[in-house]
LOFI-531860 format. One record per residue (C-alpha): residue number from 1; residue in three letters; x, y, z. Coordinates in steps of 0.2 Angstrom, whole numbers, always signed. Layout:
N
<atom NUM; 'Ala'; <X; Y; Z>>,
...
//
This chain:
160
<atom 1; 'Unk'; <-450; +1518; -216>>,
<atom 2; 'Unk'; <-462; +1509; -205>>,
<atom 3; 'Unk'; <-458; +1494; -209>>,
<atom 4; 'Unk'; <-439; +1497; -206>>,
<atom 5; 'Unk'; <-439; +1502; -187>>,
<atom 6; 'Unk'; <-453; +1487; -183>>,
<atom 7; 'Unk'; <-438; +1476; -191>>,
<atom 8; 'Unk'; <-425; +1484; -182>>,
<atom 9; 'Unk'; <-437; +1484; -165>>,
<atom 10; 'Unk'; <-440; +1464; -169>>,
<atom 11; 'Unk'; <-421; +1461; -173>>,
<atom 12; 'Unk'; <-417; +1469; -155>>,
<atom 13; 'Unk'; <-430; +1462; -146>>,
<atom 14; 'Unk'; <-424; +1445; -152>>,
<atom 15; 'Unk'; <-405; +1449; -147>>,
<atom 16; 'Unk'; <-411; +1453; -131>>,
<atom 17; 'Unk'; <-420; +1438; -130>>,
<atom 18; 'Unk'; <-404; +1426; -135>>,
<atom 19; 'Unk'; <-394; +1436; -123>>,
<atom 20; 'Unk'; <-406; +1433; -108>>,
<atom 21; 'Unk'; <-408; +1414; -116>>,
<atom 22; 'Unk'; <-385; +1412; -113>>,
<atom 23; 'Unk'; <-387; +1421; -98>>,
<atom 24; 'Unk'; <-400; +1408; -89>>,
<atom 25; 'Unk'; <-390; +1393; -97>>,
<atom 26; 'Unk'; <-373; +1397; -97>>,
<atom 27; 'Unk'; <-372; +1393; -76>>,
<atom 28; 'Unk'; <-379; +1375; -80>>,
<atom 29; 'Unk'; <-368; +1371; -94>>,
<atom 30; 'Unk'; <-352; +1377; -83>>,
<atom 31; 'Unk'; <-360; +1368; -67>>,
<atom 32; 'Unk'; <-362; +1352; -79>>,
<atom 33; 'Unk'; <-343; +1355; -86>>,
<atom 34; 'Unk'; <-336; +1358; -68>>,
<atom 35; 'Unk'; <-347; +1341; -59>>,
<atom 36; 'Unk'; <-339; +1331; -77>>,
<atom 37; 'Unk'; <-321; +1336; -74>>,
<atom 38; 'Unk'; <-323; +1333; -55>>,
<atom 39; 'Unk'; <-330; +1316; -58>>,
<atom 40; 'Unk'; <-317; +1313; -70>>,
<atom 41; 'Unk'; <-304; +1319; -57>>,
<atom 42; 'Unk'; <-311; +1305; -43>>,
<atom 43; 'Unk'; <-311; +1291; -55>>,
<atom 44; 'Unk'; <-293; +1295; -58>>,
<atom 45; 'Unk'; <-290; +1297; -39>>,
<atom 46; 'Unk'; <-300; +1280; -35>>,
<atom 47; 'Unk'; <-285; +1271; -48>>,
<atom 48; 'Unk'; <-270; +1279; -40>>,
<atom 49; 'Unk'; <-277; +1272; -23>>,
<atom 50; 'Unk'; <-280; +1255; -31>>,
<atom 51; 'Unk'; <-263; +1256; -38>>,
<atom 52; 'Unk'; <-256; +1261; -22>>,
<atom 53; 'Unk'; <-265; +1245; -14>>,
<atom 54; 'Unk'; <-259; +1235; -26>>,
<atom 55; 'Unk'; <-240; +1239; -26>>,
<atom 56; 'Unk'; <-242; +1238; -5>>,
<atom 57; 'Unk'; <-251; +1222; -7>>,
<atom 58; 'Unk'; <-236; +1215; -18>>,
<atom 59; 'Unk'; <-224; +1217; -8>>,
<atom 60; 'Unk'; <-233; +1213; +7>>,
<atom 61; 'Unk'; <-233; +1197; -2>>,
<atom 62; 'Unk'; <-212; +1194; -2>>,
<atom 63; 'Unk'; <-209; +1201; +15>>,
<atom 64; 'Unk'; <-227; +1203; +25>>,
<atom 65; 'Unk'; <-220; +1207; +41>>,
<atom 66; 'Unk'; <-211; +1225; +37>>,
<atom 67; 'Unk'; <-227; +1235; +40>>,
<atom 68; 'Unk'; <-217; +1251; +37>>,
<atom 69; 'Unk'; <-210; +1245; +20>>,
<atom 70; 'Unk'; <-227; +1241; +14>>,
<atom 71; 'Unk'; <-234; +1257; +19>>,
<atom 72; 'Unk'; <-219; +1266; +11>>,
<atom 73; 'Unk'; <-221; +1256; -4>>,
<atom 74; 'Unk'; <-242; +1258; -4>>,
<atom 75; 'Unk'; <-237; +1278; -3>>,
<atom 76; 'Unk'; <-223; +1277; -16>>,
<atom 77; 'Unk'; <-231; +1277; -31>>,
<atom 78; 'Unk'; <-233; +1296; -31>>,
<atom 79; 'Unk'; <-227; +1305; -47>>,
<atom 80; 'Unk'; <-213; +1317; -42>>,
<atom 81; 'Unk'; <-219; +1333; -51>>,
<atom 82; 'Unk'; <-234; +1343; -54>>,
<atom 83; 'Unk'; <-226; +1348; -71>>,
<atom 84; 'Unk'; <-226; +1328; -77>>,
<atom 85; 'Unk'; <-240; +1319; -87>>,
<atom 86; 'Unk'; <-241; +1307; -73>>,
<atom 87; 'Unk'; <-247; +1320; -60>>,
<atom 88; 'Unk'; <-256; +1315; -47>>,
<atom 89; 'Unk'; <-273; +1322; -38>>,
<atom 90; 'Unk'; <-268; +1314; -23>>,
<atom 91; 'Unk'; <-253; +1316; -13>>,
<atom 92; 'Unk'; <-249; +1301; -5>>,
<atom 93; 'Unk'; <-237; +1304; +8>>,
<atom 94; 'Unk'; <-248; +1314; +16>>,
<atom 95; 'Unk'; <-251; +1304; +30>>,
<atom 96; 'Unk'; <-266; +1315; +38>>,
<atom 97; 'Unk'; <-277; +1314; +23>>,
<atom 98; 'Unk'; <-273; +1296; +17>>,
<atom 99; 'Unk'; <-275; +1282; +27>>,
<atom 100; 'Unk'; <-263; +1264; +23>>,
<atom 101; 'Unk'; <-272; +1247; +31>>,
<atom 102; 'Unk'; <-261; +1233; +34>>,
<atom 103; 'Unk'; <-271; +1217; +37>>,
<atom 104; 'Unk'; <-264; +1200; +37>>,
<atom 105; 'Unk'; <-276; +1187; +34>>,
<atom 106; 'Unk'; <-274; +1168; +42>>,
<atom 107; 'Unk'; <-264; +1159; +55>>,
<atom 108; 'Unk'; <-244; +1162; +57>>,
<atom 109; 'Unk'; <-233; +1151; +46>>,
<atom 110; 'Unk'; <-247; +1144; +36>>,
<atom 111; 'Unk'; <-242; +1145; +20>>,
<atom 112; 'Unk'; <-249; +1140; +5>>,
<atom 113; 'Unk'; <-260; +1123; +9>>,
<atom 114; 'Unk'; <-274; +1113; +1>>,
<atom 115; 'Unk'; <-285; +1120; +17>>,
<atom 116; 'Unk'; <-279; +1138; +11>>,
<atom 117; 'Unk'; <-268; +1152; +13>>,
<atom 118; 'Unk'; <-259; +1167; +21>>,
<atom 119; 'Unk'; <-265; +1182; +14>>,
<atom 120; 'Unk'; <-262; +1200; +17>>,
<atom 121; 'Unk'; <-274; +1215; +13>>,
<atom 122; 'Unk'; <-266; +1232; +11>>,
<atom 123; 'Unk'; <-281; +1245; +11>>,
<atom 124; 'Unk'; <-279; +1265; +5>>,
<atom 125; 'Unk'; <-292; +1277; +8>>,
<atom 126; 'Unk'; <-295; +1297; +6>>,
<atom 127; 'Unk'; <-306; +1308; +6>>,
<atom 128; 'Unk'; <-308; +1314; -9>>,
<atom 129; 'Unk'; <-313; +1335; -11>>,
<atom 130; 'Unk'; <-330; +1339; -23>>,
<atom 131; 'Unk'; <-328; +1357; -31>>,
<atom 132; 'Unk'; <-345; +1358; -38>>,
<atom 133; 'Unk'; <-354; +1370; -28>>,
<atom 134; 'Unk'; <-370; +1364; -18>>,
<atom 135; 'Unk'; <-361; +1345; -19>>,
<atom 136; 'Unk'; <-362; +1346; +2>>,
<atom 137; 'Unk'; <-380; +1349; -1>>,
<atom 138; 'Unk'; <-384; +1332; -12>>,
<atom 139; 'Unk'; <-369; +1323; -3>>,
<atom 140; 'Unk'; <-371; +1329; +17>>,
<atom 141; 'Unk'; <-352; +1333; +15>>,
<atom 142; 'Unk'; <-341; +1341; +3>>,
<atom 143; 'Unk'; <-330; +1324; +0>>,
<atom 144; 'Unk'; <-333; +1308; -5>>,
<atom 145; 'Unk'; <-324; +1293; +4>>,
<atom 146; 'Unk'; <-313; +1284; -10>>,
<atom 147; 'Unk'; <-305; +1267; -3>>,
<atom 148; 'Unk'; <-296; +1253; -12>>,
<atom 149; 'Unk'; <-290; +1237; -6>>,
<atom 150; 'Unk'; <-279; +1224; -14>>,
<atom 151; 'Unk'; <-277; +1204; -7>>,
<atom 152; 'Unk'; <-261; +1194; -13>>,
<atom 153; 'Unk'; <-256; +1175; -6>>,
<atom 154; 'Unk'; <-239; +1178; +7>>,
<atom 155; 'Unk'; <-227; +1168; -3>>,
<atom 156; 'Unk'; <-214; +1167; +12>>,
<atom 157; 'Unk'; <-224; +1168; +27>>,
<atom 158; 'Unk'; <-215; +1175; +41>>,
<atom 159; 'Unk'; <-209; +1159; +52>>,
<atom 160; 'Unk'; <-195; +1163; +67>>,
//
C-alpha cells in the first residue's frame, strides 16, 4: 500500500512538473510562431512594393512624362478583395502610408545613344507594422522601412 501512494505521489509530482515545463515554454514557441509569420508577412509586403515599382517603372518607360499615370499605375496592382488569394498586406492607395518616387534619370530627349540612356526610377516605400511584442525594443520602432525601386530605359523620350 506504501508503495502505491509513493507512485501515485511521483506520477503527480511529474504531471506538475510537465505542466509547469508547457507553461514556461509555451510564450516562446508562440512569440517564435508570431515573429515567423510576421517575417513571412514583410517578405510578402517587400514583393508587392517591388511589383508596384516595377509595373510604375514600365510604364514610365512608354510615356515618362505622365507622373500621375505612373503613380496610378505603381498603386494599381492592389488585389480588389480581402476574400481573394491574391490579398494584399499593403494597401496601396493609401497615399499617407505609402510613398510613390518618380525620378527621371539623364538629359531631356536623350534617348538611347552609345554614350547612354534615359532612364526613369519609380521608387515605393512603407513602413511596414511588426506585431511581435517587444519588436520596438530590438528595432527602436515598431516598423520596419520596406522600399523597392525599379529602373527601365525611356523608350520614347519626351521631345516637344
Amino acid at each position: 500500500m506504501l508503495e502505491s501512494k509513493a507512485e501515485t505521489r511521483s506520477f503527480h509530482m511529474e504531471h506538475a512538473q510537465s505542466v509547469l515545463e508547457v507553461a514556461i515554454s509555451l510564450p516562446v514557441i508562440i512569440l517564435l510562431l508570431v515573429g515567423t509569420l510576421n517575417f513571412g508577412m514583410g517578405i510578402f509586403s517587400f514583393m508587392i512594393l517591388r511589383d508596384a515599382a516595377q509595373e510604375g517603372a514600365l510604364y514610365a518607360s512608354f510615356d515618362p512624362a505622365n507622373k500621375a499615370v505612373i503613380e496610378s499605375r505603381a498603386r494599381g496592382i492592389n488585389p480588389e478583395s480581402v476574400g481573394s488569394p491574391e490579398y494584399s498586406p499593403i494597401d496601396l492607395s493609401d497615399k499617407e502610408h505609402v510613398k510613390v518616387n518618380i525620378k527621371i534619370i539623364g538629359r531631356a530627349c536623350q534617348g538611347i545613344s552609345e554614350k547612354g540612356s534615359n532612364s526613369v526610377q519609380v521608387s515605393v516605400s512603407y513602413n511596414y507594422p511588426l506585431y511581435v511584442p517587444f519588436a520596438g525594443r530590438v528595432f527602436g520602432s515598431n516598423t520596419i522601412p520596406l522600399s523597392a525601386s525599379a529602373t527601365n530605359v525611356i523608350l520614347q523620350p519626351p521631345c516637344h
